[in-house]
PDB file with SEQRES, HELIX, SHEET and CRYST1 records, atoms N, CA, C and O in Angstrom:
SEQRES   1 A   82  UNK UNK UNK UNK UNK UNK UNK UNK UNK UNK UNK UNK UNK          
SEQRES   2 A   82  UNK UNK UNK UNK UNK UNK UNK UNK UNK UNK UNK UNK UNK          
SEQRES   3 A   82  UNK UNK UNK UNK UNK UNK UNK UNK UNK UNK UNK UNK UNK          
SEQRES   4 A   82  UNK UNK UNK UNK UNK UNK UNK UNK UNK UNK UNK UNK UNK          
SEQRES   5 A   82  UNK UNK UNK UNK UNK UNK UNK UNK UNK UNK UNK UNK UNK          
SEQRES   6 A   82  UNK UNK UNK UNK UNK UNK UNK UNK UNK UNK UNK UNK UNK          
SEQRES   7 A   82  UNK UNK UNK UNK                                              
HELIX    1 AA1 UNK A   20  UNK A   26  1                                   7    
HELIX    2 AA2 UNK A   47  UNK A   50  1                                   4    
HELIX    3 AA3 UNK A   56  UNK A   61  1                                   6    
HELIX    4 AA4 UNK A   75  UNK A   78  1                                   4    
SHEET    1 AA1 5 UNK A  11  UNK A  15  0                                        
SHEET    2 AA1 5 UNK A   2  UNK A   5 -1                                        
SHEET    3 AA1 5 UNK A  70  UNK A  74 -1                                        
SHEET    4 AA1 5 UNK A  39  UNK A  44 -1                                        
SHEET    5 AA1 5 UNK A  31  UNK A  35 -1                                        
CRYST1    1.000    1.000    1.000  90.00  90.00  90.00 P 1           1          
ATOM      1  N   UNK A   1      79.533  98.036 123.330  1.00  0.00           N  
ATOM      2  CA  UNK A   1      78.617  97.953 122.212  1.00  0.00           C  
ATOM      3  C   UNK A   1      77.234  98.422 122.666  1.00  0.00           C  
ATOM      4  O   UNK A   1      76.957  98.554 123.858  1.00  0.00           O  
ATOM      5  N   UNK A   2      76.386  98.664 121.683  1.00  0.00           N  
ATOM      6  CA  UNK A   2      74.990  99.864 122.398  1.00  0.00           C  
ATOM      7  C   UNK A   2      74.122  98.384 122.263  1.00  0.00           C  
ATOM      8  O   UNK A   2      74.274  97.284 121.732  1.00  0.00           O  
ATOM      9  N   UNK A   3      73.158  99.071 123.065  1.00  0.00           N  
ATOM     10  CA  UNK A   3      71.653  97.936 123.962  1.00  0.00           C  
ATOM     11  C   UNK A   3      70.812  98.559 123.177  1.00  0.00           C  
ATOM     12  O   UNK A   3      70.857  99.787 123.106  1.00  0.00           O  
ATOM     13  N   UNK A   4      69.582  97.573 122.199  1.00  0.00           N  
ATOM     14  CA  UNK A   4      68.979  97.954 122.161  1.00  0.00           C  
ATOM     15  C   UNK A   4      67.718  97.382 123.194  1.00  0.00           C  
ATOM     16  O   UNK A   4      67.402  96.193 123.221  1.00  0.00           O  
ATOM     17  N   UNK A   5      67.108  98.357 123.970  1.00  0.00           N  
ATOM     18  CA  UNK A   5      66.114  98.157 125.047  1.00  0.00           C  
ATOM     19  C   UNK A   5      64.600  98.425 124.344  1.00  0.00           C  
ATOM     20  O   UNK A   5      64.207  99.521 123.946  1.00  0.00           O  
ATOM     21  N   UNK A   6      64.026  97.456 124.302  1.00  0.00           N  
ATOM     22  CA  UNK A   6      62.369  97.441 123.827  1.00  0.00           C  
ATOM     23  C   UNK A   6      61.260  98.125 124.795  1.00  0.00           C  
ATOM     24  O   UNK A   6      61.588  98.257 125.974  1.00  0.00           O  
ATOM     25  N   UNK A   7      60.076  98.536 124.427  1.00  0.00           N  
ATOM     26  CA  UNK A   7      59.496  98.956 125.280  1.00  0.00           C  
ATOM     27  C   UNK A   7      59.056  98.244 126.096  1.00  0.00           C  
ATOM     28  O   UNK A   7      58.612  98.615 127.182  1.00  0.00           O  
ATOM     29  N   UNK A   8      59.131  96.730 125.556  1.00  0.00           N  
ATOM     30  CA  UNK A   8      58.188  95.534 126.428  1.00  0.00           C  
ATOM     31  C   UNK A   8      59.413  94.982 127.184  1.00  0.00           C  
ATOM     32  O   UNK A   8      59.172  94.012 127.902  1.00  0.00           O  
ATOM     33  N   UNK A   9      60.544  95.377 127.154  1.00  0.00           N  
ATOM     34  CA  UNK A   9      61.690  95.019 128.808  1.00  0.00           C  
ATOM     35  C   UNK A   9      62.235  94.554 127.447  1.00  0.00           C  
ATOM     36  O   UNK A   9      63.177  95.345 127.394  1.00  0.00           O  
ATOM     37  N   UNK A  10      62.322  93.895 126.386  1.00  0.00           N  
ATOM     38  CA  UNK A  10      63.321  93.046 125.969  1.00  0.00           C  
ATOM     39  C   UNK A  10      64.725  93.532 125.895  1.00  0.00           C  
ATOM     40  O   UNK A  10      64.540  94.746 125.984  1.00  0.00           O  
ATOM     41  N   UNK A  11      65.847  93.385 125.801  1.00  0.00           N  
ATOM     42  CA  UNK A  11      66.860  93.462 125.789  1.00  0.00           C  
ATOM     43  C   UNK A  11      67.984  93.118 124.616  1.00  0.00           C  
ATOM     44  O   UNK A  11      68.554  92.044 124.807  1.00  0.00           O  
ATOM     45  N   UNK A  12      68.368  93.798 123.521  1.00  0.00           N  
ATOM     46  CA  UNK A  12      69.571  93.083 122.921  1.00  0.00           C  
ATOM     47  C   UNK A  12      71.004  93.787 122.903  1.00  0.00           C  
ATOM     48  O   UNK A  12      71.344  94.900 122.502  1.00  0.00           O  
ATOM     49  N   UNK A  13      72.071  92.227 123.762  1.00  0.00           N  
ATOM     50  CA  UNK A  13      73.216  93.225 124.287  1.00  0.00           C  
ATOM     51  C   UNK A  13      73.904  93.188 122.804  1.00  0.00           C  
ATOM     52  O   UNK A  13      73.602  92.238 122.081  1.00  0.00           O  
ATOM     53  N   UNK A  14      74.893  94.262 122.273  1.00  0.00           N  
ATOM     54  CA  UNK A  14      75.691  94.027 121.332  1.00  0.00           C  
ATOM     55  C   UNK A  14      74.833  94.337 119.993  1.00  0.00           C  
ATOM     56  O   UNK A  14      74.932  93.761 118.909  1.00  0.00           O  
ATOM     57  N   UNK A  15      74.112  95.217 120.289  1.00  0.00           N  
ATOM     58  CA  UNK A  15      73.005  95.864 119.099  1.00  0.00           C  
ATOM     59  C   UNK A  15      74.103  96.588 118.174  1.00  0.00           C  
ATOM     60  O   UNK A  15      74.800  97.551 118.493  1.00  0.00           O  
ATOM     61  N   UNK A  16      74.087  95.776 116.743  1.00  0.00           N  
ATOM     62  CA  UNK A  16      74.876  96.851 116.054  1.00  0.00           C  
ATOM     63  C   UNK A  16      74.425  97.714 115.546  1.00  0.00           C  
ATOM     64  O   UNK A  16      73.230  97.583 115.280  1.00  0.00           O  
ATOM     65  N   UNK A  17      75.001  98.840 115.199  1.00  0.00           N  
ATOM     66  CA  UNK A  17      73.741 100.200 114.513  1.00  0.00           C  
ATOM     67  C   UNK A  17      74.757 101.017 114.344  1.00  0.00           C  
ATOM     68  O   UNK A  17      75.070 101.858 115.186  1.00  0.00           O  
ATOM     69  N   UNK A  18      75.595 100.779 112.817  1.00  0.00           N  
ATOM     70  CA  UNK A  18      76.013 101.919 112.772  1.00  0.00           C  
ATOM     71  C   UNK A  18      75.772 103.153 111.680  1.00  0.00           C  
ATOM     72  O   UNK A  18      76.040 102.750 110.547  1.00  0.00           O  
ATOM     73  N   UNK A  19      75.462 104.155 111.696  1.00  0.00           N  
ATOM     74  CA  UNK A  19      74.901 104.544 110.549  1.00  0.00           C  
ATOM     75  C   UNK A  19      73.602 104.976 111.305  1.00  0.00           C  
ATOM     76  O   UNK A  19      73.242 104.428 112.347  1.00  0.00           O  
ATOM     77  N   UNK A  20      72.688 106.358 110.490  1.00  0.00           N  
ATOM     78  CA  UNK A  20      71.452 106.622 110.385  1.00  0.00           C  
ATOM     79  C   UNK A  20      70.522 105.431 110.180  1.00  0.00           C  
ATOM     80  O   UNK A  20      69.836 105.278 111.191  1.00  0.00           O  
ATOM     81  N   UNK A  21      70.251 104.521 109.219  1.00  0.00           N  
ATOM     82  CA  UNK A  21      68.932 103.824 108.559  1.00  0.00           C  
ATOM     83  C   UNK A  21      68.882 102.591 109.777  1.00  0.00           C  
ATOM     84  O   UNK A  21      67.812 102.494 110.379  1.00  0.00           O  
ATOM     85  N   UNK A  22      69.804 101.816 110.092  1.00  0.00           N  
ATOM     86  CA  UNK A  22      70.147 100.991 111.119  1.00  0.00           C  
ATOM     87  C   UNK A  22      68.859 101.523 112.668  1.00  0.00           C  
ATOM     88  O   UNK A  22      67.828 101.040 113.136  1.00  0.00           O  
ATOM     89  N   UNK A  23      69.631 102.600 112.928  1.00  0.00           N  
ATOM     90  CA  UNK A  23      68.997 103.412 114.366  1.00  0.00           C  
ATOM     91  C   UNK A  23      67.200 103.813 113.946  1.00  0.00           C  
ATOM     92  O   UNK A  23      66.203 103.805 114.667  1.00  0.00           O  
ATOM     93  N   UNK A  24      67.337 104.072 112.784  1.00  0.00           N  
ATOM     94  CA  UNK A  24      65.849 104.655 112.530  1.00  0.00           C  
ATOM     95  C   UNK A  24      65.068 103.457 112.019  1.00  0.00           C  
ATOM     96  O   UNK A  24      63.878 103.595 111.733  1.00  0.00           O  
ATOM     97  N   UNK A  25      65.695 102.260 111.887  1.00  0.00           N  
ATOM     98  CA  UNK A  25      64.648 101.127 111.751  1.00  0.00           C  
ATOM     99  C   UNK A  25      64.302 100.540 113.071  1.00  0.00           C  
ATOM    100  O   UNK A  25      63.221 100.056 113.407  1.00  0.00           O  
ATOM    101  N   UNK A  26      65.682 100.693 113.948  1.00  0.00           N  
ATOM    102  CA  UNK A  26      65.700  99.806 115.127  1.00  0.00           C  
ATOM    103  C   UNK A  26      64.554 101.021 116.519  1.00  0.00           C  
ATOM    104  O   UNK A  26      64.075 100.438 117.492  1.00  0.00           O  
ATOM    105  N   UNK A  27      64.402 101.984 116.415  1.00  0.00           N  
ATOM    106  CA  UNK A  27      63.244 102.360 117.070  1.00  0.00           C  
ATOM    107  C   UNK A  27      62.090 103.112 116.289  1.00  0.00           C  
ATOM    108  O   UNK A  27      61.242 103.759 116.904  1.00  0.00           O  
ATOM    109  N   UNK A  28      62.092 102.977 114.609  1.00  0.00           N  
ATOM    110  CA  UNK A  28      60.798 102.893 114.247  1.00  0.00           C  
ATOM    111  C   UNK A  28      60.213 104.543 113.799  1.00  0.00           C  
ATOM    112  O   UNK A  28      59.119 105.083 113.966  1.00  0.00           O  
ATOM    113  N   UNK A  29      61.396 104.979 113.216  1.00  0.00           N  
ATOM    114  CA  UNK A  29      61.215 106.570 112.752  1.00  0.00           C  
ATOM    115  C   UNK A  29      62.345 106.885 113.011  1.00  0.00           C  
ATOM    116  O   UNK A  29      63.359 106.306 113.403  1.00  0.00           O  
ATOM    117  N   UNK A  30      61.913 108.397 112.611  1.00  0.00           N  
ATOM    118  CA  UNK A  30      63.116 109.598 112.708  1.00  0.00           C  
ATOM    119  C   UNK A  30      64.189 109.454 114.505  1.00  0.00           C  
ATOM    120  O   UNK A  30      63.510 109.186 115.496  1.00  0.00           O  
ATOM    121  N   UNK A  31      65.098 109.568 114.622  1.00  0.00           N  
ATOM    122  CA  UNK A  31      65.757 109.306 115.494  1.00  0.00           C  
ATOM    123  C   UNK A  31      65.959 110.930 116.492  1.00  0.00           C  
ATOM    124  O   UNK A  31      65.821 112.019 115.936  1.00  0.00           O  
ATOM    125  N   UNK A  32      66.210 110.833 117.612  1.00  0.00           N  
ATOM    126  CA  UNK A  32      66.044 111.921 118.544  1.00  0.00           C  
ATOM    127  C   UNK A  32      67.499 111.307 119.468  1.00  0.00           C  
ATOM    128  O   UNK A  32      67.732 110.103 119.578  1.00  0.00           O  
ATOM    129  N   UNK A  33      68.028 111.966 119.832  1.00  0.00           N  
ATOM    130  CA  UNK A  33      69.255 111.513 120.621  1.00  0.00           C  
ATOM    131  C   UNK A  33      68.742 112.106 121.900  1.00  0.00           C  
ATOM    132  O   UNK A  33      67.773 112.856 121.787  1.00  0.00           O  
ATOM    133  N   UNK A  34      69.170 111.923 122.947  1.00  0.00           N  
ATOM    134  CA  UNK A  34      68.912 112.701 124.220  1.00  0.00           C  
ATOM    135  C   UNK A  34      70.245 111.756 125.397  1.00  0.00           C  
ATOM    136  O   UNK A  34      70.494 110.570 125.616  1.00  0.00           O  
ATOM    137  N   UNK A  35      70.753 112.971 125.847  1.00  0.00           N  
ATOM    138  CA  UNK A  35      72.067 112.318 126.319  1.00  0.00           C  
ATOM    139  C   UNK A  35      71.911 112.728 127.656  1.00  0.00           C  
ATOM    140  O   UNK A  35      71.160 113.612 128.067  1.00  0.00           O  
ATOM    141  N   UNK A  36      72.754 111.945 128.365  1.00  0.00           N  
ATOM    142  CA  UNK A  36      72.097 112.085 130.013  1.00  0.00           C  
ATOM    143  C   UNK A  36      73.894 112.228 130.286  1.00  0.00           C  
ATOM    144  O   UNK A  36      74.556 112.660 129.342  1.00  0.00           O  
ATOM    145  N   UNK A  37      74.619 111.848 131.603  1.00  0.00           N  
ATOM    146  CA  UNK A  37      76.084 111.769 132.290  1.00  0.00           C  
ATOM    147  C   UNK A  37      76.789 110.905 131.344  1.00  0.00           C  
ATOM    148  O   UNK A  37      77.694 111.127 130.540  1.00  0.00           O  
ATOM    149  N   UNK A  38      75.981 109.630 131.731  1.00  0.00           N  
ATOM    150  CA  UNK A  38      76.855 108.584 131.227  1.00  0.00           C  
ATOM    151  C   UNK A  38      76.676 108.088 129.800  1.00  0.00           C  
ATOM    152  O   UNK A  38      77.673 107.714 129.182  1.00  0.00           O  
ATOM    153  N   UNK A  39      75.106 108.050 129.065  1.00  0.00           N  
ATOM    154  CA  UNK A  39      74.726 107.779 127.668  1.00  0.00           C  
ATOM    155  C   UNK A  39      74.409 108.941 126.976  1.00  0.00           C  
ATOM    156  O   UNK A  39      74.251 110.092 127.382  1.00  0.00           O  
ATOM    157  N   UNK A  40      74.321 108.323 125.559  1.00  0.00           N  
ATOM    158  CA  UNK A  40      73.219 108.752 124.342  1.00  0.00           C  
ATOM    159  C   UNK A  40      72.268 108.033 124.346  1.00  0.00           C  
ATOM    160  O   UNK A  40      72.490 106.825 124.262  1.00  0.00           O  
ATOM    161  N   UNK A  41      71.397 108.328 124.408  1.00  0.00           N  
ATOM    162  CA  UNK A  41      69.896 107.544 124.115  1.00  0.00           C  
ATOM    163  C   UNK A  41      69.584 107.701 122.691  1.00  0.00           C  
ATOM    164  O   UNK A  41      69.873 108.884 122.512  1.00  0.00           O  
ATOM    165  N   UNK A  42      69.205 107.276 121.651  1.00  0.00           N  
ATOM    166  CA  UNK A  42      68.443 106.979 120.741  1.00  0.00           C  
ATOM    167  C   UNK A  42      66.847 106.907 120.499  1.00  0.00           C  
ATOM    168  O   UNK A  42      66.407 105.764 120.371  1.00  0.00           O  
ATOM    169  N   UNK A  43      66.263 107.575 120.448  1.00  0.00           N  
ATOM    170  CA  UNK A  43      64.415 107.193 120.358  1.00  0.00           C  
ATOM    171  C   UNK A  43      63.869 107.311 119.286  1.00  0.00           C  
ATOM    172  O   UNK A  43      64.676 107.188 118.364  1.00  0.00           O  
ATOM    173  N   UNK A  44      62.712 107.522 118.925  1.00  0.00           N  
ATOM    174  CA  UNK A  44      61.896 107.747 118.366  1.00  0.00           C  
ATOM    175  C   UNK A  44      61.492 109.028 118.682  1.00  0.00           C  
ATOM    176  O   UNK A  44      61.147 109.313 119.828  1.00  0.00           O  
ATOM    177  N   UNK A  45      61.502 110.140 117.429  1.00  0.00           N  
ATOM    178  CA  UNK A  45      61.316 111.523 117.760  1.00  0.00           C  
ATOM    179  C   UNK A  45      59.594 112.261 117.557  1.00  0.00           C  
ATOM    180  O   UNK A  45      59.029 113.354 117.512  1.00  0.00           O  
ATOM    181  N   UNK A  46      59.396 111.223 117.506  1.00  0.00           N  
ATOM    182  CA  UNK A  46      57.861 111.527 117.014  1.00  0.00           C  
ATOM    183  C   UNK A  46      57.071 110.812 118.208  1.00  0.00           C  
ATOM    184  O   UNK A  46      56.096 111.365 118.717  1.00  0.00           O  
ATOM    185  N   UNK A  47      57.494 109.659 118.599  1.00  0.00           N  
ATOM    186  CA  UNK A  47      57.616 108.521 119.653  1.00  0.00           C  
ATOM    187  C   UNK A  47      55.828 109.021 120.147  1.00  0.00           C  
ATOM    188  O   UNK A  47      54.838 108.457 119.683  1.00  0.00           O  
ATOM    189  N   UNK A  48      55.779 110.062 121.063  1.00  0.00           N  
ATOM    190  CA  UNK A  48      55.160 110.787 121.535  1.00  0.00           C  
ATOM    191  C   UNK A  48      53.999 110.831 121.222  1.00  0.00           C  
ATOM    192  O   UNK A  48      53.078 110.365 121.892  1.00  0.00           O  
ATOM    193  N   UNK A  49      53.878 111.534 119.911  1.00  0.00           N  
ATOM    194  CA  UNK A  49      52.668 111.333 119.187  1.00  0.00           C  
ATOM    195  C   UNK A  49      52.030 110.286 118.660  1.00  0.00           C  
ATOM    196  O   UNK A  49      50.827 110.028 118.653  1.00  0.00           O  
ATOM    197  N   UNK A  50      53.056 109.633 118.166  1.00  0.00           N  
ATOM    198  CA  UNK A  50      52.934 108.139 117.955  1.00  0.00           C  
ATOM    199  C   UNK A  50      51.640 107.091 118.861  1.00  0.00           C  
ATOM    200  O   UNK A  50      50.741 106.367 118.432  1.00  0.00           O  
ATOM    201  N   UNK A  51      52.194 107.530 120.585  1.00  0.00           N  
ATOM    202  CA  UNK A  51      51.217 107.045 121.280  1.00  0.00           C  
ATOM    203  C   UNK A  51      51.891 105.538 121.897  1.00  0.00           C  
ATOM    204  O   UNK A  51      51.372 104.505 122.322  1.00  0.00           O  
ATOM    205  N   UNK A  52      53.222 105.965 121.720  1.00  0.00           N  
ATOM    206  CA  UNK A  52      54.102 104.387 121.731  1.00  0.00           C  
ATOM    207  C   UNK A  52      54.213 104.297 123.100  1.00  0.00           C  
ATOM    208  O   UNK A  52      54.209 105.387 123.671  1.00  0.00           O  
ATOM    209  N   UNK A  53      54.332 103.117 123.939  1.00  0.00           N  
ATOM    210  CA  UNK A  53      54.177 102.749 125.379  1.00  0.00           C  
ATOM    211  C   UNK A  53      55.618 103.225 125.381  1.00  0.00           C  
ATOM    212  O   UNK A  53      56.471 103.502 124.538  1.00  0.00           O  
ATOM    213  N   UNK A  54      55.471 103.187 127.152  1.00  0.00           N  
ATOM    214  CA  UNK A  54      56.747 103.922 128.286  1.00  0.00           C  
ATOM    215  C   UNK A  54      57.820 102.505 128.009  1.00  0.00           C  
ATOM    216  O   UNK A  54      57.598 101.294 127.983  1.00  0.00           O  
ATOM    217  N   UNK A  55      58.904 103.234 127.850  1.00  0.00           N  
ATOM    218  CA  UNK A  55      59.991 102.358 127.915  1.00  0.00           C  
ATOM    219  C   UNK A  55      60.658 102.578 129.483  1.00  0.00           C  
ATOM    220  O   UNK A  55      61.579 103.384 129.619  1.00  0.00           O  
ATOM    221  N   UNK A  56      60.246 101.979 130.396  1.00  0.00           N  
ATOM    222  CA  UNK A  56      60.469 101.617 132.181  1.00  0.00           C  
ATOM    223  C   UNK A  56      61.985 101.808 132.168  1.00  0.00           C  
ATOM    224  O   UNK A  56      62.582 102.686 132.791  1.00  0.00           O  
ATOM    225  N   UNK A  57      62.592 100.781 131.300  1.00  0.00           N  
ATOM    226  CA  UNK A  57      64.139 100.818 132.043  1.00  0.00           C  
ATOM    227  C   UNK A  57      65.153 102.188 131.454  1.00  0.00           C  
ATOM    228  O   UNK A  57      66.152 102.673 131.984  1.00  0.00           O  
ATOM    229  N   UNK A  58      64.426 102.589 130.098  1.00  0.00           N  
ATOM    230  CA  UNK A  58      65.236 103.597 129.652  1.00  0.00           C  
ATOM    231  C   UNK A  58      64.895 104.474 130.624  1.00  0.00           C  
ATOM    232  O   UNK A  58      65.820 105.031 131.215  1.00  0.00           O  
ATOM    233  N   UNK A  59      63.611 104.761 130.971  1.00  0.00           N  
ATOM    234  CA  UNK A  59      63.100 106.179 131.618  1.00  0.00           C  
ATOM    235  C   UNK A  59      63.668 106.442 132.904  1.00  0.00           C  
ATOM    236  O   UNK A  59      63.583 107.456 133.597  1.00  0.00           O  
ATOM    237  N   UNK A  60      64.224 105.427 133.096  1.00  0.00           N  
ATOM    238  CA  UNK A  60      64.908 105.016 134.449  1.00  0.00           C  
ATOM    239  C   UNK A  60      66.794 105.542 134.416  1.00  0.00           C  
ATOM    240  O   UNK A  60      67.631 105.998 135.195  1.00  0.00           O  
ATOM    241  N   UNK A  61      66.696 105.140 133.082  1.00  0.00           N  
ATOM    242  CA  UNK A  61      68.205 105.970 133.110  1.00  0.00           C  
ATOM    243  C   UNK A  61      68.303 107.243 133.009  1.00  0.00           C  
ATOM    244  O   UNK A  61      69.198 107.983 133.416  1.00  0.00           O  
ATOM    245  N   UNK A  62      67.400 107.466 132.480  1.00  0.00           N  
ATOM    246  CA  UNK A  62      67.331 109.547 132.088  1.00  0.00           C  
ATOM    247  C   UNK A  62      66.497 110.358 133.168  1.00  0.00           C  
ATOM    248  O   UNK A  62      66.425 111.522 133.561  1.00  0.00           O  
ATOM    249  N   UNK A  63      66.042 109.418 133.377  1.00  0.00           N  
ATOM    250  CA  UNK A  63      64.935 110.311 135.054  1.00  0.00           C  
ATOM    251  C   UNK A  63      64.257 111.178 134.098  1.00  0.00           C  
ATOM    252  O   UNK A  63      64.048 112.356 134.387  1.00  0.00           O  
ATOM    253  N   UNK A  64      63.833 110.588 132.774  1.00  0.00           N  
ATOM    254  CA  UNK A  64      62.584 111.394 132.292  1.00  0.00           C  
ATOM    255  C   UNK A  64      61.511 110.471 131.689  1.00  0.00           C  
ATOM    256  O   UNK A  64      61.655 109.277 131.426  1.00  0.00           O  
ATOM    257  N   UNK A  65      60.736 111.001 131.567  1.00  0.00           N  
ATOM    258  CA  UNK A  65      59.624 110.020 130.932  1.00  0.00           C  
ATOM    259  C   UNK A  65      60.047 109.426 129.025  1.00  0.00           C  
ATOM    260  O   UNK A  65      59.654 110.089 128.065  1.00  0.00           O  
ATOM    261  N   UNK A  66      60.795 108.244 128.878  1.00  0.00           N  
ATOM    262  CA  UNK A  66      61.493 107.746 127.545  1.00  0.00           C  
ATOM    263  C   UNK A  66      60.029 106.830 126.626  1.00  0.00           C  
ATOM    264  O   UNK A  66      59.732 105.732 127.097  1.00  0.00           O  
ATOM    265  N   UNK A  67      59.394 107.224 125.658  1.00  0.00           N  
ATOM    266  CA  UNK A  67      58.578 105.623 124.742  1.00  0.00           C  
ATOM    267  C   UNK A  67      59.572 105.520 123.928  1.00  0.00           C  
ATOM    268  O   UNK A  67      60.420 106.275 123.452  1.00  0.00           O  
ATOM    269  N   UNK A  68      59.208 104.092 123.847  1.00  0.00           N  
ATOM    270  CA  UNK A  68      59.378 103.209 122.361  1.00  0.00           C  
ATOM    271  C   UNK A  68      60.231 102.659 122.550  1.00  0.00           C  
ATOM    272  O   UNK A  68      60.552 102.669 123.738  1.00  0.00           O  
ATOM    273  N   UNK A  69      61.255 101.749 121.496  1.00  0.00           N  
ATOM    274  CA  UNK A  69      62.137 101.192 121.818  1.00  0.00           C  
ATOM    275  C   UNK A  69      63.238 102.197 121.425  1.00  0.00           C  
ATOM    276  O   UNK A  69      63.247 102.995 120.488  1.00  0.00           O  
ATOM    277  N   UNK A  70      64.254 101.937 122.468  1.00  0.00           N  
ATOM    278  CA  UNK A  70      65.261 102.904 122.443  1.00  0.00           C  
ATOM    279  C   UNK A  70      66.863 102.214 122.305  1.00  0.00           C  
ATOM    280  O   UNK A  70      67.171 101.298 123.067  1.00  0.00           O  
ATOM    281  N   UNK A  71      67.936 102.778 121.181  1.00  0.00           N  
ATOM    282  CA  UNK A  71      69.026 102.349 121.632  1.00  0.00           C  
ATOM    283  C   UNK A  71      70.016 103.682 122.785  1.00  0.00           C  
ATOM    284  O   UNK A  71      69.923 104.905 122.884  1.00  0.00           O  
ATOM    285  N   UNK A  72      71.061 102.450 123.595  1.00  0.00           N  
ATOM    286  CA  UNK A  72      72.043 103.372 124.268  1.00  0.00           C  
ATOM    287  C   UNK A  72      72.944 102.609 124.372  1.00  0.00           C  
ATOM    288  O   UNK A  72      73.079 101.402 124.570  1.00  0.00           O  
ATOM    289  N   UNK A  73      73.697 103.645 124.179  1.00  0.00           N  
ATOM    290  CA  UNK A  73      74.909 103.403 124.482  1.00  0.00           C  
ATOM    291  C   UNK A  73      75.896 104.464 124.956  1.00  0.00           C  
ATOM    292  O   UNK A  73      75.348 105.536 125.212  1.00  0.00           O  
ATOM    293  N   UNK A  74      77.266 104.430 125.143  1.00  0.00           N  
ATOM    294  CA  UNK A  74      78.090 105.340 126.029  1.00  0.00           C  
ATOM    295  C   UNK A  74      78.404 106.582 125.133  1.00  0.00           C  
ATOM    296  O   UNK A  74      78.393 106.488 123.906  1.00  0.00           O  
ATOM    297  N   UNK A  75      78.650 107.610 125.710  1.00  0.00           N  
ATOM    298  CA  UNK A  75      79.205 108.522 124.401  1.00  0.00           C  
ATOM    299  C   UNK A  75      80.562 108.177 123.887  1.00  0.00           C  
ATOM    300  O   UNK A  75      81.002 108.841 122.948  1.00  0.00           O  
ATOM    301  N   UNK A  76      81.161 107.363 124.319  1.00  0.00           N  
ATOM    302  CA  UNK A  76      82.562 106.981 123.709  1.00  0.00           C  
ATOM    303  C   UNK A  76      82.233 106.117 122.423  1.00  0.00           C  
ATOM    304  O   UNK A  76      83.035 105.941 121.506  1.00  0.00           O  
ATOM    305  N   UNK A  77      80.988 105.618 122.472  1.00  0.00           N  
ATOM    306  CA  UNK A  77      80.855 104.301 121.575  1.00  0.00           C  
ATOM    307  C   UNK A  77      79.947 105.014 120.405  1.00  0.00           C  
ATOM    308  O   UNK A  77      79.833 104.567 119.263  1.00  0.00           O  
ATOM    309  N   UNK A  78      79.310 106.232 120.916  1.00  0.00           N  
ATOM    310  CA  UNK A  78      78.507 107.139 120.213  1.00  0.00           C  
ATOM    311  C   UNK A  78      79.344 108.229 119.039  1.00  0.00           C  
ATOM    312  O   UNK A  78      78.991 108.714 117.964  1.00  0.00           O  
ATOM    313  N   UNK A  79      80.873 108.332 120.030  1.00  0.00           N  
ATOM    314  CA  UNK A  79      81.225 109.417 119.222  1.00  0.00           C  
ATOM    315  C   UNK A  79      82.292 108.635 118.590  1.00  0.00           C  
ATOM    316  O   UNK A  79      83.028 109.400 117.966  1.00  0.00           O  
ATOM    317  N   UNK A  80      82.742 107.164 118.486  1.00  0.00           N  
ATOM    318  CA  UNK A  80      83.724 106.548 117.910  1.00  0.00           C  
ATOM    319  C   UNK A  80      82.668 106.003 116.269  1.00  0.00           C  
ATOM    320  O   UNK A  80      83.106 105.249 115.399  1.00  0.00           O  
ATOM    321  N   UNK A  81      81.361 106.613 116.271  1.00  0.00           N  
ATOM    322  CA  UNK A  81      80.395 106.391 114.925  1.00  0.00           C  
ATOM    323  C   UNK A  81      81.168 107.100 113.896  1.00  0.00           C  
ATOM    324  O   UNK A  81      81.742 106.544 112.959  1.00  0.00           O  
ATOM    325  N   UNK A  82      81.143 108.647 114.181  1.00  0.00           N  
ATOM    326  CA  UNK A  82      81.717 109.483 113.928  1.00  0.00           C  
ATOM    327  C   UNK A  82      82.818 109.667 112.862  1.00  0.00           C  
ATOM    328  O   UNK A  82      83.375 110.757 112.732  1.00  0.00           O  
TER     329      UNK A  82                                                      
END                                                                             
């Protein structure tokens, strides 16, 4: 089931989100996917401009610089939306 990870560390395991409006409430705009080996990431596609703080543990999974609150989860769980 996908994590949603906050920018301030919080954590919720078993984030349900299925569907567009779900994902785009749960990080706060238009949604941006960005997929790394093992996930899909979920963000905020505007995030950026926005001015929204570094999300530490996501940025940590993608080895790129991630804001806002972000969901992830596996691509199996990503493409079983589908």
């Amino acid at each position: 089931m996908a994590k949603l990870i906050k920018a301030n560390g919080e954590v919720t395991n078993n984030f349900e989100c299925i569907g567009l409006e779900p994902k785009q409430k749960a990080v706060g705009g238009y949604i941006e996917a960005v997929y790394t080996n093992k996930y899909v990431i979920y963000c905020n596609e505007d995030g950026l401009y926005m001015n929204l703080p570094m999300n530490i543990e996501v940025s940590a999974l993608c080895g790129r610089v991630i804001v806002g609150d972000c969901i992830v989860m596996t691509h199996e769980e990503s493409q079983a939306e589908e």
